[in-house]
C-alpha positions as CSV (number, residue, x, y, z in Angstrom):
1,X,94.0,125.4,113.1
2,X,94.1,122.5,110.9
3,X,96.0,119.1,110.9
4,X,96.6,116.5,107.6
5,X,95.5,112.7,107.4
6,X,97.2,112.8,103.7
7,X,99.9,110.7,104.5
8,X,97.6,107.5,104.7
9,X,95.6,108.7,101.3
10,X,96.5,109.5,97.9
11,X,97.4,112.8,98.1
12,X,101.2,111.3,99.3
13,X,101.3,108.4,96.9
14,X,103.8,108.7,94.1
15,X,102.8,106.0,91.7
16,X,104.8,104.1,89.4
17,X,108.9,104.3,90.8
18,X,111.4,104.7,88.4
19,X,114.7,102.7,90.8
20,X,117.9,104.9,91.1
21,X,121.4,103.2,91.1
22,X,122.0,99.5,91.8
23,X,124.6,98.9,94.6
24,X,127.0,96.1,93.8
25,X,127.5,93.5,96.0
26,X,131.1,91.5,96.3
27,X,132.1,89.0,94.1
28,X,132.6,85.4,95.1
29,X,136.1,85.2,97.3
30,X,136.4,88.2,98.3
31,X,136.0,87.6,101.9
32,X,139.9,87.4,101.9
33,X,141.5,89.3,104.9
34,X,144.4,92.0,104.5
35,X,147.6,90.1,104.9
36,X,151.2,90.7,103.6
37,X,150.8,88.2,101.0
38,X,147.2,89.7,99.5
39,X,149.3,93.1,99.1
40,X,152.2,92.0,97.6
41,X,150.1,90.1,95.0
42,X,148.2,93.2,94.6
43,X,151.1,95.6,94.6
44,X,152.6,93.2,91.3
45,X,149.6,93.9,89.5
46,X,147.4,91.0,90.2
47,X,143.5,92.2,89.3
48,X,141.6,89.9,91.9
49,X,144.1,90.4,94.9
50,X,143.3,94.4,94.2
51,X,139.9,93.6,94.5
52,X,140.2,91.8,97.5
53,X,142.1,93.9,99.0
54,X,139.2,96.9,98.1
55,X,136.7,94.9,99.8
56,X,138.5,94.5,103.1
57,X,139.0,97.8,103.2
58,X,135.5,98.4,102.3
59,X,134.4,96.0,104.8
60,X,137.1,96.5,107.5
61,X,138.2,92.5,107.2
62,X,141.0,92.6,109.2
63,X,142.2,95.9,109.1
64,X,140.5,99.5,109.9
65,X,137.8,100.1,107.4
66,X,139.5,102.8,104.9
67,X,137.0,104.3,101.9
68,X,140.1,106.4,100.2
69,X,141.8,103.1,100.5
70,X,139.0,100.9,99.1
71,X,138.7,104.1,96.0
72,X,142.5,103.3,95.6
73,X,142.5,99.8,94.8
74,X,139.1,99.4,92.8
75,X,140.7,102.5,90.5
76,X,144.3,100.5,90.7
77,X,141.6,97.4,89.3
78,X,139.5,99.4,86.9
79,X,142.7,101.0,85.0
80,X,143.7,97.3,84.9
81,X,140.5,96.9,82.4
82,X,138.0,95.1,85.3
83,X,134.2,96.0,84.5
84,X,133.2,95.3,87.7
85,X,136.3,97.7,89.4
86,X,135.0,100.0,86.8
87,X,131.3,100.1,87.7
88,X,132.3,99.6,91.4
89,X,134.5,102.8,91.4
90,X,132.3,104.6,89.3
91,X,129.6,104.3,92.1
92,X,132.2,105.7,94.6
93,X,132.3,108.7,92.4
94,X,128.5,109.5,92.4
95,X,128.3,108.9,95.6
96,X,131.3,110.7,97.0
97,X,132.6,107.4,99.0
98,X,136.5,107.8,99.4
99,X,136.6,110.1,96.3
100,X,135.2,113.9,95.9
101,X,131.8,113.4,94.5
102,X,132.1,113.8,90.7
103,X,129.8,112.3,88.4
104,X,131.0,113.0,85.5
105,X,133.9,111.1,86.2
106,X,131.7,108.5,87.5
107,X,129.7,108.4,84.1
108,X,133.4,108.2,82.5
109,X,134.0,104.3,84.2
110,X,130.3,103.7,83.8
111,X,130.7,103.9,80.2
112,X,133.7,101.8,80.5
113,X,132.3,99.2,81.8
114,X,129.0,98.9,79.5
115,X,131.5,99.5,76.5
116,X,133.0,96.4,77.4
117,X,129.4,94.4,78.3
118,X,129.1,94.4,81.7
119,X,125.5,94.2,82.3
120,X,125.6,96.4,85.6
121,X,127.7,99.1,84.0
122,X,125.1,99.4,81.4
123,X,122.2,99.4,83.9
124,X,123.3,102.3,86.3
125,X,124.7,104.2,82.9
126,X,121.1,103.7,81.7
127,X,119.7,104.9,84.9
128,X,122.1,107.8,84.8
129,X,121.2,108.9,81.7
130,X,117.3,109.0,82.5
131,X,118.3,111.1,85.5
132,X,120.4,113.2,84.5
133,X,123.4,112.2,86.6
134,X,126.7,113.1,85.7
135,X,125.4,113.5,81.9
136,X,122.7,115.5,80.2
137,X,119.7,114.1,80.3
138,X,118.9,112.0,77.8
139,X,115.5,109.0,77.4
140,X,117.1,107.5,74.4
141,X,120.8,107.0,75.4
142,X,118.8,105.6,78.8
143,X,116.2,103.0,77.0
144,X,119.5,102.0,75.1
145,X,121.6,100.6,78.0
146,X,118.5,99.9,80.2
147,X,117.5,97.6,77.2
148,X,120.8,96.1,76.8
149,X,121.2,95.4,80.4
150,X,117.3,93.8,80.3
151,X,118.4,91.7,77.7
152,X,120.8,90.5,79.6
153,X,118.6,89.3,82.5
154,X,119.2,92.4,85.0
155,X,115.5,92.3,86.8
156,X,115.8,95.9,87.7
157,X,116.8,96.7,84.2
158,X,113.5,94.7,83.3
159,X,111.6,96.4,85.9
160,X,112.5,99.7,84.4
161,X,111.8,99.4,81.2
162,X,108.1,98.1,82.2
163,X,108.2,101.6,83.4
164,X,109.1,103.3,80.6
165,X,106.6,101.6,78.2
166,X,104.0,102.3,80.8
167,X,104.8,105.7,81.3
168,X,106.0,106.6,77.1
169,X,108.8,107.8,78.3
170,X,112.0,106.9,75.4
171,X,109.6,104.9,73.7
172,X,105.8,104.5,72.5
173,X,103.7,103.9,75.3
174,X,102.8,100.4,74.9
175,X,100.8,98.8,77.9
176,X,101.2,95.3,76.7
177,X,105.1,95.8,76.9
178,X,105.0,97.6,79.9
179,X,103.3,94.3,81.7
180,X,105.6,91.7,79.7
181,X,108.2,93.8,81.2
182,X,107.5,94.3,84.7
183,X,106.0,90.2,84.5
184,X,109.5,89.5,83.6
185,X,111.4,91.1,86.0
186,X,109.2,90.3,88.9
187,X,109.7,86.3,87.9
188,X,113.5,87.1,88.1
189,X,113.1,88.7,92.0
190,X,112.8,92.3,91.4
191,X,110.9,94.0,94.2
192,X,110.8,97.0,92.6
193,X,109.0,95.6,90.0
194,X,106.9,93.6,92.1
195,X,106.1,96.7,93.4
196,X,104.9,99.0,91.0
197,X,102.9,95.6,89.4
198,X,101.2,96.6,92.5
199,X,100.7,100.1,92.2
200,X,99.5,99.0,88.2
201,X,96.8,96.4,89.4
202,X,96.4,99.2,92.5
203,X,95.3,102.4,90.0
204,X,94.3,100.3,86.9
205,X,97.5,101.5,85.3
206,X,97.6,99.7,81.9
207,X,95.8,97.1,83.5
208,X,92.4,96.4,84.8
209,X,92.0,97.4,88.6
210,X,92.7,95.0,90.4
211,X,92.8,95.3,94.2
212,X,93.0,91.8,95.3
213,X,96.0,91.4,92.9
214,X,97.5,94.9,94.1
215,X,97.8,93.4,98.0
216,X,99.2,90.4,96.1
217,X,101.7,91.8,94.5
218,X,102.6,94.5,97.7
219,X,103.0,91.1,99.7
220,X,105.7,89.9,97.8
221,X,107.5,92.8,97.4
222,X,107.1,93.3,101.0
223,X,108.5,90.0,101.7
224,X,112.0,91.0,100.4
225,X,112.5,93.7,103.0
226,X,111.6,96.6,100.3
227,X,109.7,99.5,102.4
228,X,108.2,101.1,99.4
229,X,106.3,97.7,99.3
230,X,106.1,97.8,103.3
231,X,104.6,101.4,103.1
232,X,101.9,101.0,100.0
233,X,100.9,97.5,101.6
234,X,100.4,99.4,105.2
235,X,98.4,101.9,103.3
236,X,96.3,99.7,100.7
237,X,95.2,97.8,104.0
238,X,94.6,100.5,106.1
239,X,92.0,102.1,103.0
240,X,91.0,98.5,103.0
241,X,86.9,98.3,103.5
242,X,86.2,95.6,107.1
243,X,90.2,95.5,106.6
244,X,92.9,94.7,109.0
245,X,94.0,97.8,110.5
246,X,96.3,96.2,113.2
247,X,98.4,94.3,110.4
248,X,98.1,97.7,108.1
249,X,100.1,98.5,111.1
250,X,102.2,95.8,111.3
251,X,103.5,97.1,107.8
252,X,103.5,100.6,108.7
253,X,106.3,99.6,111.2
254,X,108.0,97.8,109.5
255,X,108.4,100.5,106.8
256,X,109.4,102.9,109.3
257,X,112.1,101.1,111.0
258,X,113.3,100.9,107.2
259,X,113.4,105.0,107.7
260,X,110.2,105.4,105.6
261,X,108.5,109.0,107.1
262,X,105.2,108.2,105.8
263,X,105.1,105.5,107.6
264,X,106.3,106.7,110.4
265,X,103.5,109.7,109.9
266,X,100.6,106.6,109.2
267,X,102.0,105.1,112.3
268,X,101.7,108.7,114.2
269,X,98.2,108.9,112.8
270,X,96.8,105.7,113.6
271,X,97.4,106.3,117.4
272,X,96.3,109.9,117.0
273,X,93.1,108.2,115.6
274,X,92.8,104.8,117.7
275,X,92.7,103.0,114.1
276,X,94.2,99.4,115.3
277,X,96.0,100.6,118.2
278,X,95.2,101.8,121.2
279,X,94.5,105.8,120.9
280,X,97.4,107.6,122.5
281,X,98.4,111.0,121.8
282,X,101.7,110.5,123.1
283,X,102.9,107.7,120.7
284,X,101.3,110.1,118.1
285,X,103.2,113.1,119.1
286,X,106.3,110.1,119.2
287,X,106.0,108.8,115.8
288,X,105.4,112.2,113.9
289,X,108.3,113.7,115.8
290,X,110.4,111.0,113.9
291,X,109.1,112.1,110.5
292,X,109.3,115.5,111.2
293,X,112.8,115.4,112.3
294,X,113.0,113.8,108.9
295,X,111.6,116.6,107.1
296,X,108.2,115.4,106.0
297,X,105.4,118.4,105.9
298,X,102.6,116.2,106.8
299,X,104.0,114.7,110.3
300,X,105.5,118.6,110.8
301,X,101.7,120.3,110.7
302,X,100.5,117.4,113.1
303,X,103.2,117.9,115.1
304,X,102.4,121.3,115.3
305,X,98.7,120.6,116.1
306,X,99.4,118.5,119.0
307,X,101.6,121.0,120.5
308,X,99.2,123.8,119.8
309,X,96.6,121.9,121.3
310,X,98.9,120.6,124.4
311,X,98.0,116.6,123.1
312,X,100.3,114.5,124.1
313,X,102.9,117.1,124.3
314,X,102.7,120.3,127.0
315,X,100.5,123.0,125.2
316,X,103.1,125.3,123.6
317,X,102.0,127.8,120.5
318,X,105.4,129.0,119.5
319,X,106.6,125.6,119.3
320,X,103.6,125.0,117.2
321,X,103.7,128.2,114.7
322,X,107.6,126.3,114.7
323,X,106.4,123.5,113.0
324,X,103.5,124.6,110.9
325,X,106.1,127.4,109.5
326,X,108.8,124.2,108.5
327,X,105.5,123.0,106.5
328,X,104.3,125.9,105.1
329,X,107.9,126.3,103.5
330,X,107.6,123.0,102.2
331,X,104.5,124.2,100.5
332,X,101.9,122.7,102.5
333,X,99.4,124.4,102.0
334,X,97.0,123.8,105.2
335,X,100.6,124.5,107.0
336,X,100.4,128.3,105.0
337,X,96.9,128.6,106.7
338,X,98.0,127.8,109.6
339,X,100.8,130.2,109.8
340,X,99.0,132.8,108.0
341,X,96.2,132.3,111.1
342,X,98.9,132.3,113.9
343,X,100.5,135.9,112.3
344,X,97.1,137.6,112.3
345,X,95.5,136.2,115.7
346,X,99.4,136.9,117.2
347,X,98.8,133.2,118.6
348,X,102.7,132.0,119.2
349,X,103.9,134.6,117.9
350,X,104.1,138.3,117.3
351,X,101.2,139.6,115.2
352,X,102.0,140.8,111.6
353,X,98.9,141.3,109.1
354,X,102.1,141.9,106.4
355,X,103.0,138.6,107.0
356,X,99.7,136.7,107.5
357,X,98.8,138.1,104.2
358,X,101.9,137.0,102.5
359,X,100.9,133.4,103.9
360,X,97.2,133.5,103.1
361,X,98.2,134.6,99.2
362,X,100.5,131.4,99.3
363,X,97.6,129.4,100.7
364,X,95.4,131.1,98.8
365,X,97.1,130.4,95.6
366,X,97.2,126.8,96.3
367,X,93.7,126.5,96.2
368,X,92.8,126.7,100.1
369,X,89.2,128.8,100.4
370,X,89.5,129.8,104.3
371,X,92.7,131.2,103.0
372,X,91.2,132.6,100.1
373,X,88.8,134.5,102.0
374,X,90.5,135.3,104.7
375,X,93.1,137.2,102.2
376,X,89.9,138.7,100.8
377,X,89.4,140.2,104.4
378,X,92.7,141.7,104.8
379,X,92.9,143.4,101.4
380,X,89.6,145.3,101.6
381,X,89.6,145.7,105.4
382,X,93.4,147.5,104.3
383,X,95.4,145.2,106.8
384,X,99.2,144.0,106.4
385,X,99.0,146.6,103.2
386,X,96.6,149.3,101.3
387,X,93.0,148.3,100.6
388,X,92.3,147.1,97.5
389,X,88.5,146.2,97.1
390,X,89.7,145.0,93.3
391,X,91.9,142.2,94.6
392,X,89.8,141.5,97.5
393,X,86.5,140.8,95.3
394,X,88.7,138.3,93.4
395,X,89.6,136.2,96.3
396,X,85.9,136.4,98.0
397,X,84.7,135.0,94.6
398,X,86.8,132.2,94.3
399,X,86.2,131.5,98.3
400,X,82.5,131.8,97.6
401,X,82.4,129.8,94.0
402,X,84.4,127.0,96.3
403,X,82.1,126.8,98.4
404,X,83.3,128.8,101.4
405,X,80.1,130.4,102.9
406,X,81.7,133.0,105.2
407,X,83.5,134.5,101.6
408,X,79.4,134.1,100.4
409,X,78.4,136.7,103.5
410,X,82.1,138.6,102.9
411,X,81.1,138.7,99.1
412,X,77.5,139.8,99.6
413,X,78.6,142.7,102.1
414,X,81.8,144.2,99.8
415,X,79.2,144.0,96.9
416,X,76.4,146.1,98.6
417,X,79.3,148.9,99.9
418,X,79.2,152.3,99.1
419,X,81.2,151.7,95.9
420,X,78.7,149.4,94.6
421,X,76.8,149.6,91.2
422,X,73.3,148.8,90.9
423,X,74.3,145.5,89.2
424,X,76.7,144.4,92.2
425,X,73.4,144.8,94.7
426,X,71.8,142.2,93.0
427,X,74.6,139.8,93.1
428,X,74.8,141.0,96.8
429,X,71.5,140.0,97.8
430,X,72.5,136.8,95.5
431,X,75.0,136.2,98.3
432,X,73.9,137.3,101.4
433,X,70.5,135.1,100.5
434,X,72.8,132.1,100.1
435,X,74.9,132.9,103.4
436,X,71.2,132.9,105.5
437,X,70.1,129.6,103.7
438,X,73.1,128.4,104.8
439,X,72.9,129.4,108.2
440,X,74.8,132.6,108.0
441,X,73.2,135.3,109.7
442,X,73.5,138.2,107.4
443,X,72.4,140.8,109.8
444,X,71.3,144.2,108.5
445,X,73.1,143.6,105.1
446,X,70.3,141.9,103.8
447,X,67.7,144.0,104.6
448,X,69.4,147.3,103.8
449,X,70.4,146.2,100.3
450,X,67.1,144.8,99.3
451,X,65.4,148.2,100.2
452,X,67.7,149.2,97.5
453,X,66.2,147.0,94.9
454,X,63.3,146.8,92.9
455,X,60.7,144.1,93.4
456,X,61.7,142.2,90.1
457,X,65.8,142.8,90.8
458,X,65.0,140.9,94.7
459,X,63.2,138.1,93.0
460,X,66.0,137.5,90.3
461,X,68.6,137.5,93.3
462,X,66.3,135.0,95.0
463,X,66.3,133.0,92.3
464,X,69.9,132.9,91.4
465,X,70.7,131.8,95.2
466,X,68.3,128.8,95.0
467,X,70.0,127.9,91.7
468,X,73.2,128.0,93.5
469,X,72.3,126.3,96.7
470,X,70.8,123.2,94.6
471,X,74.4,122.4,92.6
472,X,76.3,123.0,95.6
């Protein structure tokens, strides 16, 4: 069965990042303990004694740390006509900190508090509106407070609306914008912007690729702790040609201890490979087991290999057909292989040909030729089902026409059957001719079918196979 090195290649990289909601940090002074004082002041309807006393129960500054409690007083400040209470409490609504999660009502005080200006208010309510949080989705309500909040010198704000020109999305693609943008917002200390400036320079987004600048821009992102920077730095380094694979996983870790499970995977991989570390199955088996407890497909199907294979971990196939089955439901669709296998063989578990060929159709259908052959197999051999030669000839070709040379030999044998028409012989010898090129032993096939064919219909075959074999 198979394992995945996708998580250090493209095939897990998302691209440009569009940043979800800002948290809001506390105001200047409000590192003011609980005291009889602070409350009475609050309790008479003073606005910043509520909001100190909301941080300190936030915080736990000298009493027990109380989330309905901090919800109480930043609602007591927000219907006192605070933008920041407003924008604060509407965050505890979307989040469902101290208040049941509702975010409507969070959109209610978000709008509040960009009514009123308050550049943070009409960032999140922007964000909100471009995902559909708490209000129907809708790009030009977002660009509007995103914008507003730009203009107003919010660097994520900035950052996002680089995004957005980049990507078209609420307004005209427009490449220039889209750099002025993300320029803008990176000079102001976004590393989120910083950040997808690398991905840009990275992929030649609206930009000329630029890999030198891509690092560049990875390293300064990286530098403010963000792990999406830590992760695509790790990554562009490992890919790197004569490139530092022991810093690659420097980053790598430092992602991860951020919680980032492809870098924890990467990490998992590199010692499973020996790439800049020293080759140990064990810290393999270690790091994937973090980002499999964390729900990524990738480190689950390696996971599963190592334990199949007993590496690094005692040999055990139902633990294996465990984890490749948490991929395949992910969609994974070497995982859907690999369960599909372990159902037919009965290899860690109990053999179902029903089931293998509901996992070699998903597998199938994502593309995967083994599968697609071996689902070809099943349906005209009659297992897990009734046979269906139809169906069967389907999947064989697309096996065969991806390059799968067992579905060439399957193809060539279904098509030189007893059902067969004179036309499907030819194609059959086609086949089975490319097969034993290919180093496919044909057996009998071969030679029985071609006693079936005229002189001219053998050389015609002959010639389609060589036609094949030289574009493939």
């Amino acid at each position: 069965m198979q394992g995945c090195e996708a998580g250090m290649h493209r095939g897990c990289f998302s691209g440009i990042l569009v940043i979800s909601l800002i948290v809001l940090w506390p105001q200047s002074g409000f590192g003011q303990k609980i005291n009889g004082a602070l409350q009475e002041k609050a309790k008479s309807g003073d606005i910043n004694a509520m909001l100190k006393l909301a941080h300190a129960y936030e915080e736990g500054a000298g009493t027990e740390a109380d989330a309905a409690q901090e919800a109480t007083w930043y609602e007591h400040a927000a219907n006192a006509g605070d933008p920041w209470a407003q924008t604060k409490l509407a965050l505890l609504y979307l989040q469902g900190i101290g208040v049941p999660k509702d975010s409507a009502e969070g959109v209610r005080w978000l709008r509040r508090a960009a009514s009123s200006g308050f550049r943070l208010a009409q960032f999140n309510l922007g964000i909100a509106y471009l995902h559909g949080e708490g209000v129907a989705t809708n790009d030009g309500e977002g660009v509007h407070w995103l914008r507003e909040a730009a203009e107003k010198g919010v660097p994520d704000a900035e950052g996002n609306m680089g995004v957005l020109y980049l990507t078209g999305r609420g307004v005209p693609k427009d490449y220039s914008e889209a750099l002025r943008w993300s320029l803008l917002a990176a000079k102001h200390g976004s590393a989120f912007a910083q950040c997808n400036l690398g991905t840009m320079y990275e992929l030649g987004d609206g930009v000329e690729k630029n890999r030198r600048l891509a690092e560049s821009w990875y390293r300064r992102a990286a530098g403010y702790d963000y792990p999406e920077a830590e992760y695509r730095l790790g990554r562009l380094l490992a890919e790197k040609s004569g490139g530092n694979a022991s810093e690659a996983d420097g980053w790598f870790r430092r992602a991860a201890d951020h919680g980032d499970r492809r870098a924890q995977f990467s990490i998992g991989l590199m010692y499973a490979k020996g790439r800049g570390v020293t080759q140990s199955y064990e810290e393999a088996a270690k790091w994937y087991r973090q980002a499999a407890d964390a729900g990524y497909a990738e480190a689950e199907l390696n996971l599963g290999a190592l334990y199949e294979l007993g590496q690094g971990v005692p040999q055990n196939k139902a633990e294996a057909v465990r984890w490749y089955c948490a991929a395949a439901e992910k969609g994974l669709v070497i995982a859907e292989w690999n369960v599909a296998v372990a159902y037919e063989t009965g290899s860690g578990i109990g053999q179902d040909y029903n089931k293998a060929r509901y996992w070699y159709r998903k597998a199938a259908e994502g593309g995967d030729p083994d599968a697609q052959n071996s689902l070809g197999h099943l349906l005209y051999a009659g297992l897990g089902g009734s046979p269906d030669r139809l169906e069967a000839l389907q999947w064989l070709r697309a096996a065969a026409a991806n390059g799968d040379l067992r579905a060439a030999l399957n193809l060539g044998i279904v098509l030189s059957d007893a059902q067969a028409s004179e036309s499907d012989r030819v194609v059959a010898v086609t086949w089975l001719e490319i097969a034993r090129q290919r180093g496919f032993d044909p057996g009998p096939a071969l030679p029985n079918v071609r006693s079936r064919l005229t002189q001219v219909e053998n050389e015609a075959a002959v010639q389609n196979a060589a036609a094949w074999l030289a574009t493939h």
